[in-house]
SEBAGU-793078 format. One line per field, with one value per residue (C-alpha): residue in three letters; x, y, z. Coordinates in nm, 4 decimals. Example, Ala and Ser with C-alpha at 12.3 -4.5 7.8 and 13.67 -1.06 7.14 Angstrom:
<sites>
residu = c(ALA:SER)
xx = c(1.2300:1.3670)
yy = c(-0.4500:-0.1060)
zz = c(0.7800:0.7140)
</sites>
This chain:
<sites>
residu = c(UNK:UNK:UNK:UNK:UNK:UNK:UNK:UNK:UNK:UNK:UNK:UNK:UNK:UNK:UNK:UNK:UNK:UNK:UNK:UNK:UNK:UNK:UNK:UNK:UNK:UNK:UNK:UNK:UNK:UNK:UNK:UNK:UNK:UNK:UNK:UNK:UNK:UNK:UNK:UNK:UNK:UNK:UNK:UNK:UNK:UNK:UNK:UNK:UNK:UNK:UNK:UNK:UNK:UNK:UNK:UNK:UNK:UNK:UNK:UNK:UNK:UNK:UNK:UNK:UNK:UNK:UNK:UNK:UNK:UNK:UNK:UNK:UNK:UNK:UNK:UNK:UNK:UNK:UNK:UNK:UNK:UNK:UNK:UNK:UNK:UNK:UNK:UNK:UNK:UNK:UNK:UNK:UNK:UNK:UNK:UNK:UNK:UNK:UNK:UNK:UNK:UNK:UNK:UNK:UNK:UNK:UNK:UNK:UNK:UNK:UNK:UNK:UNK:UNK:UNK:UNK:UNK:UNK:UNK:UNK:UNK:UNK:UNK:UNK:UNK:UNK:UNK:UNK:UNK:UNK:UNK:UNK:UNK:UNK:UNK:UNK:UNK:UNK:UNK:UNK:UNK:UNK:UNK:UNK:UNK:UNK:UNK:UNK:UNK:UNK:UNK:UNK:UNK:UNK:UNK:UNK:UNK:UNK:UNK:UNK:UNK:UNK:UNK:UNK:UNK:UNK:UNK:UNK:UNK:UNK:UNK:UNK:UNK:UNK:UNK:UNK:UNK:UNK)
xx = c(1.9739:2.1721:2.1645:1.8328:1.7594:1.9961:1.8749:1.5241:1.4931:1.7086:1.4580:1.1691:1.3986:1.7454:1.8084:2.0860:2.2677:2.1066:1.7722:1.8580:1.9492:1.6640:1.4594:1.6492:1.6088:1.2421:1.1860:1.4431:1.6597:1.4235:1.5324:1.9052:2.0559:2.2563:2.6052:2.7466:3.0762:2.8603:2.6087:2.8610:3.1130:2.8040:2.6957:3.0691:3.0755:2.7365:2.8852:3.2091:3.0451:2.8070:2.5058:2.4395:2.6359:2.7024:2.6507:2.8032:2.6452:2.6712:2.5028:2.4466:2.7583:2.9597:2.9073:2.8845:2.6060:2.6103:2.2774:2.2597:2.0769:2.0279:2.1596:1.9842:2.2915:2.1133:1.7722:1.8234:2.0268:1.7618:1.5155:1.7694:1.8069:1.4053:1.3519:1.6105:1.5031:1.5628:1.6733:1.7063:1.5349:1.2333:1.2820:1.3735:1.0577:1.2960:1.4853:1.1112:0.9511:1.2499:1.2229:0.8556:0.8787:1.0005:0.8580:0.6402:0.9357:1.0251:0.8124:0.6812:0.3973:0.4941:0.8599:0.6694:0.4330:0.7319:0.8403:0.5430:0.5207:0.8231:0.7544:0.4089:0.6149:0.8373:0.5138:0.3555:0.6238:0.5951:0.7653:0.8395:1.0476:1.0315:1.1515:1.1515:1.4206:1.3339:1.0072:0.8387:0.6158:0.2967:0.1469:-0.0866:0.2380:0.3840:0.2950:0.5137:0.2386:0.4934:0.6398:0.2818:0.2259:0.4764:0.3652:0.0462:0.1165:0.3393:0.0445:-0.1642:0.0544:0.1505:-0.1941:-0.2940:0.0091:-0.0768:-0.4085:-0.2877:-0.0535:-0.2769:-0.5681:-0.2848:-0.1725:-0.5407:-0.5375:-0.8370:-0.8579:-0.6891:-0.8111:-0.5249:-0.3371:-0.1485)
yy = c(0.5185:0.3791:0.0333:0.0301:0.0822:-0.1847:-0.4599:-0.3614:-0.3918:-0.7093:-0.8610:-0.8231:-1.0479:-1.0757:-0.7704:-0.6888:-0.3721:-0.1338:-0.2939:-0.1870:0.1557:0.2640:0.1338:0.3322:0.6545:0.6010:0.6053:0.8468:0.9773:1.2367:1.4396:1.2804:1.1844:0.7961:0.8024:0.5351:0.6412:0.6232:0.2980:0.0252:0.0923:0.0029:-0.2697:-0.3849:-0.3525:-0.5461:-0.8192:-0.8388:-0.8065:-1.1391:-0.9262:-0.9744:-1.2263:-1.1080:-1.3631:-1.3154:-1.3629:-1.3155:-0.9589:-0.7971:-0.7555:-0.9935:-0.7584:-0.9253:-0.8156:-0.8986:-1.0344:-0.9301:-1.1772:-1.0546:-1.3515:-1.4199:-1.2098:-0.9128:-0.9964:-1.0246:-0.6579:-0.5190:-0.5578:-0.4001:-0.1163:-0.1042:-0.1791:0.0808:0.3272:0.6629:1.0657:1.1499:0.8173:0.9373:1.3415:1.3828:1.3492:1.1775:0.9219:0.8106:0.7713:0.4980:0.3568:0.3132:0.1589:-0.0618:-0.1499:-0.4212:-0.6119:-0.6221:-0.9114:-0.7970:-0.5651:-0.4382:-0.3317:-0.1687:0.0062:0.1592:0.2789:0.4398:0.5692:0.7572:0.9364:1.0107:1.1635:1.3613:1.5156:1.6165:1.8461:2.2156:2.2951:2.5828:2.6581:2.9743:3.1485:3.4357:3.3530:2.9943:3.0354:2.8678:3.0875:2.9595:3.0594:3.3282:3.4891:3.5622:3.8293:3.6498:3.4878:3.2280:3.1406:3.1364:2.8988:2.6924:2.6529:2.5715:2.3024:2.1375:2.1592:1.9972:1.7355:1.6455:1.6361:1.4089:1.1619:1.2025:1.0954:0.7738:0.6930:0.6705:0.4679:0.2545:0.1940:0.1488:0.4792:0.7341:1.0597:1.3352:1.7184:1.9177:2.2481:2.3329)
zz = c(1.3766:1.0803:1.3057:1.4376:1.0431:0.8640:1.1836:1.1563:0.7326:0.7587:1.0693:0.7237:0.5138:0.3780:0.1392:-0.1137:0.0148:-0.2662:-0.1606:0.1694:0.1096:-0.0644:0.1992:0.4361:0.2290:0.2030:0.5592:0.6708:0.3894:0.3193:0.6094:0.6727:0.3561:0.3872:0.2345:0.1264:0.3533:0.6315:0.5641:0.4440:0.7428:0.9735:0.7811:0.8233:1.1367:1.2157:1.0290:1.2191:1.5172:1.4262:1.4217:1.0168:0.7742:0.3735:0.1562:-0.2298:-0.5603:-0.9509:-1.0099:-1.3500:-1.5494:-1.3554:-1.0667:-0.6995:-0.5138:-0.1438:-0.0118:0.3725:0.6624:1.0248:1.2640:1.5746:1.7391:1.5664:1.6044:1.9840:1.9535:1.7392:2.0462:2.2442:2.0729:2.0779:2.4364:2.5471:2.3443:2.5143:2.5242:2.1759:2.0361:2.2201:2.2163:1.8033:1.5759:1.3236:1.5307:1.6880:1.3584:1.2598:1.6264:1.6004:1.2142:1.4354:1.7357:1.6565:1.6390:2.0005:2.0783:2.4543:2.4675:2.8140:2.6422:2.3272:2.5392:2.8088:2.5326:2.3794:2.7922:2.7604:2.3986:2.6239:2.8966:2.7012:2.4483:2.7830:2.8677:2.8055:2.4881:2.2612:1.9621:2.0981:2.4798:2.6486:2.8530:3.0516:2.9636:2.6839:2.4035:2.2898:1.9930:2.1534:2.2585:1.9343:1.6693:1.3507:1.2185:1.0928:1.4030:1.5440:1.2415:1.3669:1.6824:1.6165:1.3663:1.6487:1.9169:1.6634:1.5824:1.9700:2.0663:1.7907:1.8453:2.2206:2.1665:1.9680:2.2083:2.5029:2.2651:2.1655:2.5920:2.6184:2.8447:2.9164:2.7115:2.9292:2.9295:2.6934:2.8226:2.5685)
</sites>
């Protein structure tokens, strides 16, 4: 996700690496904190892999700030990383929200929608917090009223994102189970 995030920010604009981070923060920092230890390594590694150049220049008190500029290299992985988004990309509520900040990016609408297919797919599938075994609980099942809260929230949620999904693909309104 740190990728998909320092490719996607940079595909807006060039960005000075504190510019960067905060940006990064704001959109998923609140749930994942972003070291330093773990963003410049990456954004080392993008640039030695061609992906994003650093560019120095004179920053306050003779500091050098590196400006940061995504090279077609990384524009054309950037839309991999979108188009083959996937398993946990698709599954975590986190990890979509960063791949769908993005997604207007990857310039075909077939690729954008597959992938807005497959976060369909996988928010159709029974799910629970909660099991008895294999089987999933739903919120009628339980007598915490905070796991019941819990579940209910979630089923709210899905069906609303569900039902943006499929207006967004253009689709017909389905009848809900769960």
């Amino acid at each position: 996700m740190i990728e998909l995030m320092i490719l996607g920010f940079l595909a807006e604009g060039p960005l000075h690496g504190y510019e960067l981070r905060r940006r990064m923060e704001q959109l998923h920092g609140f749930a994942r904190t972003i070291s330093d230890g773990a963003l410049y390594p990456a954004i080392t590694r993008l640039t030695r892999a061609g992906l994003v150049t650093r560019e120095a220049e004179a920053g306050r008190a003779g500091a050098a700030r590196q400006t940061l500029t995504l090279t077609d290299a990384g524009r054309a992985r950037l839309h991999d990383l979108l188009r083959d988004a996937d398993g946990h990309d698709i599954t975590d509520g986190g990890r979509f929200v960063v791949v769908l900040s993005f997604l207007s990016l990857l310039p075909d609408a077939d690729e954008r929608d597959a992938v807005l297919r497959r976060r369909l797919a996988y928010l159709g599938q029974p799910a629970s917090f909660f099991y008895d075994g294999d089987r999933p609980l739903r919120a009628a099942d339980l007598t915490d009223p905070y796991r019941r809260g819990i579940l209910l929230s979630a089923r709210a949620t899905s069906r609303a994102e569900r039902a943006w999904i499929r207006e967004l693909l253009d689709e017909p309104p389905r009848e809900e189970t769960s």
